[in-house]
C-alpha positions, 0 to 999 in steps of 0.5 A, a space after each residue: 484505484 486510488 485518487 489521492 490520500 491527504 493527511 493532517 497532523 501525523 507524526 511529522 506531516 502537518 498538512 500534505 497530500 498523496 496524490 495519484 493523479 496525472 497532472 500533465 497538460 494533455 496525453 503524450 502523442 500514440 500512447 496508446 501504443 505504448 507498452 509503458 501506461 503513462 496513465 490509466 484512461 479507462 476511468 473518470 479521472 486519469 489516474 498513475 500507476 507508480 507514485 515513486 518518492 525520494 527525500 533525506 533521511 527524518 524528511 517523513 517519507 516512512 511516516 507518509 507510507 505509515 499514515 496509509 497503514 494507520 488509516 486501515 488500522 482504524 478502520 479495522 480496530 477503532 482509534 484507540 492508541 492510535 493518535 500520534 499528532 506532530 510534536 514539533 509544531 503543534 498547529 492542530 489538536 485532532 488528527 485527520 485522513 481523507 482517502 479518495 478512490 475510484 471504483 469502477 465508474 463511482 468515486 468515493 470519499 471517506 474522512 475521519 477527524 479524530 482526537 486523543 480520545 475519540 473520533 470528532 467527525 466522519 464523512 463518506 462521499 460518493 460522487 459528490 452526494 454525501 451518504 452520511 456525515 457524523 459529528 460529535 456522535 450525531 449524523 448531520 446528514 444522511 442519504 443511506 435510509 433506504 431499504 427499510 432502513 432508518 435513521 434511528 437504526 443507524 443512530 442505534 449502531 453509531 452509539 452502541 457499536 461504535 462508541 465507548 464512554 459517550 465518545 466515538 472510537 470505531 469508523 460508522 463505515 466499519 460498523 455499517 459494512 458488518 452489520 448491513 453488508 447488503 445495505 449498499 453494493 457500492 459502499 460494501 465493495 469500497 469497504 472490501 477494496 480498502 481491507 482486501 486489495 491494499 496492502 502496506 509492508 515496511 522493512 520492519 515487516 516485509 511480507 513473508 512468502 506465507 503470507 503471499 500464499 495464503 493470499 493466493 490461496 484466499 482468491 482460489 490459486 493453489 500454494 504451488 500454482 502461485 509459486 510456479 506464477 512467480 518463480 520464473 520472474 524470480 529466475 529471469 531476475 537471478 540468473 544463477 538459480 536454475 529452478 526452485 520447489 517448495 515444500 510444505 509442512 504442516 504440524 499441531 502444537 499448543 503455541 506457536 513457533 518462531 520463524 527459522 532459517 529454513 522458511 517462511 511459516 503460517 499458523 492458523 488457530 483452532 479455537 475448538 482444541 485451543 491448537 496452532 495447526 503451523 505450515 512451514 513453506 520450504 524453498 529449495 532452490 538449485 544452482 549448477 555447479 561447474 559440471 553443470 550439475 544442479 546443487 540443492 540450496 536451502 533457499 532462506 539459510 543459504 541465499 542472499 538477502 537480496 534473492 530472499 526479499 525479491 522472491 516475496 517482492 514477486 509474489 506481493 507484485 503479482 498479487 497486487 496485480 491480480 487483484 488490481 490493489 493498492 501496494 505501499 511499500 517503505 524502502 523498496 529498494 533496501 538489499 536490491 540492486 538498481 537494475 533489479 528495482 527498475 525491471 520490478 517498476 515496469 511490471 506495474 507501468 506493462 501493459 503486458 503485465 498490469 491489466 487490472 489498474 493495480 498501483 504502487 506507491 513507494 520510497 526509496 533512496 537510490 536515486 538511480 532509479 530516476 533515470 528510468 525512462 518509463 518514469 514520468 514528472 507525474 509518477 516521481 515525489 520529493 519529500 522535504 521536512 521543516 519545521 514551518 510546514 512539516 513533511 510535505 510531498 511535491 511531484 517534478 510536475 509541480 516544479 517550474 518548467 519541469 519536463 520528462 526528457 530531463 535527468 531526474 536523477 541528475 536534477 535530484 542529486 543537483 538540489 533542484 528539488 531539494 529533498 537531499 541530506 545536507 552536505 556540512 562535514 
């Protein structure tokens, strides 16, 4: 799970944090009762389930999501092209990303400091025992050279594998997991966690239905089996579509071919004929007409955008729910009504639902979400943007005197908070 995720110098953010912390007093009274999960109790620290954030346009809440994208980037392809400091008020020369998570009773820490041209200093923590730390391409400590593994091996991985130039551009915590995978159980799952539970979409790119499958498919649920888990919801949430099937077509080709109207597509490349071998996942879903007949729909030619993006919101929930992970999602509620975002948070806050300490961090703009009951001063973040402090991010908890059986919403909208568009026209 995740703890916290601090950020410095990126984009618009100066200095901030993300954190996922239960920050009130004491637990409220019978909440173990409760089919809302005010906090995950199971753990070392008492962790959120939801991190919900509003703020004005340009206030940084999509760059605040982006940093989390970003960090795994690094993580999988180096820093390369990747360093995008805050242009307007230049307080720092590196940027940096300090990731905080619990895995089962073990917390780890992981940071990179990085410039321009290459990574400054790295540093990975577990439970308070630093594993290594690495600064201008030299471990300055270690607790990792056990198991016949030494300190010349690591310095030999660190300077060939993840250095270019006399300068470090790849993360030692990518390179050891490839190369020594079995070195440490502890850090391999931490690793695996990060690249394989977390998963960031923005409106730019949403996840597509294929793409959830394959997913699936991966944790060893079958394409129709993962559709069949997430349609019902899907139905419940739309009650005009009476059922839906999926069609799956496979083909050969020497290129790929772009997406259409009529599905979502996957292409899997053979690298022995140099051939895409492409899956079009076709949805049909049905509707009854006045006679009560069921009326077949080409589901992404002939359906709203809002059915389309809540079919693959289902599907990415209840893979992130099945894998316990991590979801960051830009605009949630882009296309969908009010009612409908405020049904898909109480998946994440049931304790009907959420039996694996998944979490969901996301942005929005509709404040009408605030006046969910299931949300407490812990779970909602404003975002404000100045120049003096760049894009910074507080809860309602950290405000004075804040309490959760006040109006969010109408305290939001009333400038309690800030984080709202000025008014000068």
């Amino acid at each position: 799970m995740l703890k916290s995720f601090h950020i410095v110098n990126y984009k618009s953010i100066l200095n901030t944090q993300i954190p996922l912390t239960y920050m009130e007093k004491k637990a409220p009274n019978g909440y173990k009762e409760w089919e809302s999960i005010p906090f995950f109790d199971s753990c070392k620290e008492r962790l959120i389930p939801v991190l919900v954030s509003f703020g004005a346009n340009a206030s940084g809440k999509s760059n605040l999501l982006s940093a989390v994208a970003l960090y795994l980037h690094i993580l999988r392809e180096g820093i390369k092209e990747k360093f995008f400091p805050n242009k307007l008020n230049v307080a720092y020369q590196w940027t940096m990303f300090e990731i905080e998570v619990l895995i089962g009773r073990d917390s780890y820490s992981h940071l990179i400091k990085y410039g321009e041209n290459g990574i400054l200093y790295e540093r990975l923590i577990k439970n308070n025992t630093i594993l290594f730390e690495i600064k201008d391409l030299q471990f300055k400590q270690q607790s990792i050279a056990d198991k016949g593994y030494n300190i010349p091996e690591f310095q030999d991985i660190l300077k060939v594998e993840c250095a270019e130039n006399n300068l470090q551009i790849h993360p030692f915590l990518t390179k050891l997991y490839q190369r020594l995978p079995g070195l440490n159980a502890g850090i391999s799952g931490m690793y695996r966690k990060l690249l394989e539970n977390t998963f960031v979409f923005t409106p730019i790119h949403p996840p597509s239905l294929s793409l959830v499958l394959d997913i699936f498919k991966k944790l060893g649920v079958s394409y129709q089996e993962a559709f069949a888990q997430f349609t019902p919801i899907l139905q419940a949430l739309d009650v005009n579509i009476s059922r839906l099937e999926l069609i799956q077509e496979e083909k050969i080709a020497p290129a790929l071919m772009p997406m259409n109207a009529f599905g979502s597509m996957a292409w899997h490349k053979d690298n022995t004929t140099n051939m895409f071998k492409q899956r079009l996942d076709k949805v049909i879903s049905y509707h009854r007409d006045i006679t009560g007949k069921e009326i077949p729909f080409e589901f992404y030619a002939e359906e709203s955008d809002g059915t389309k993006r809540l079919l693959s919101i289902i599907g990415t929930f209840l893979l992130t729910l099945k894998t316990g992970g991590l979801l960051v999602w830009d605009e949630l509620d882009n296309s969908l009504h009010p009612m409908l975002l405020k049904e898909l948070l109480k998946i994440f806050k049931s304790t009907r639902y959420n039996k694996t300490h998944a979490q969901l961090i996301a942005s929005f703009h509709n404040p009408y979400v605030l006046e969910d009951e299931d949300l407490r001063v812990s779970d909602v973040a404003i975002v404000n943007n100045t120049l003096a402090k760049g894009t910074t991010l507080t809860r309602i908890v950290d405000f004075e005197k804040s309490r959760n059986d006040t109006n969010f919403r109408k305290q939001y909208l009333n400038g309690h908070f800030m984080g709202i568009p000025n008014s000068c026209l």
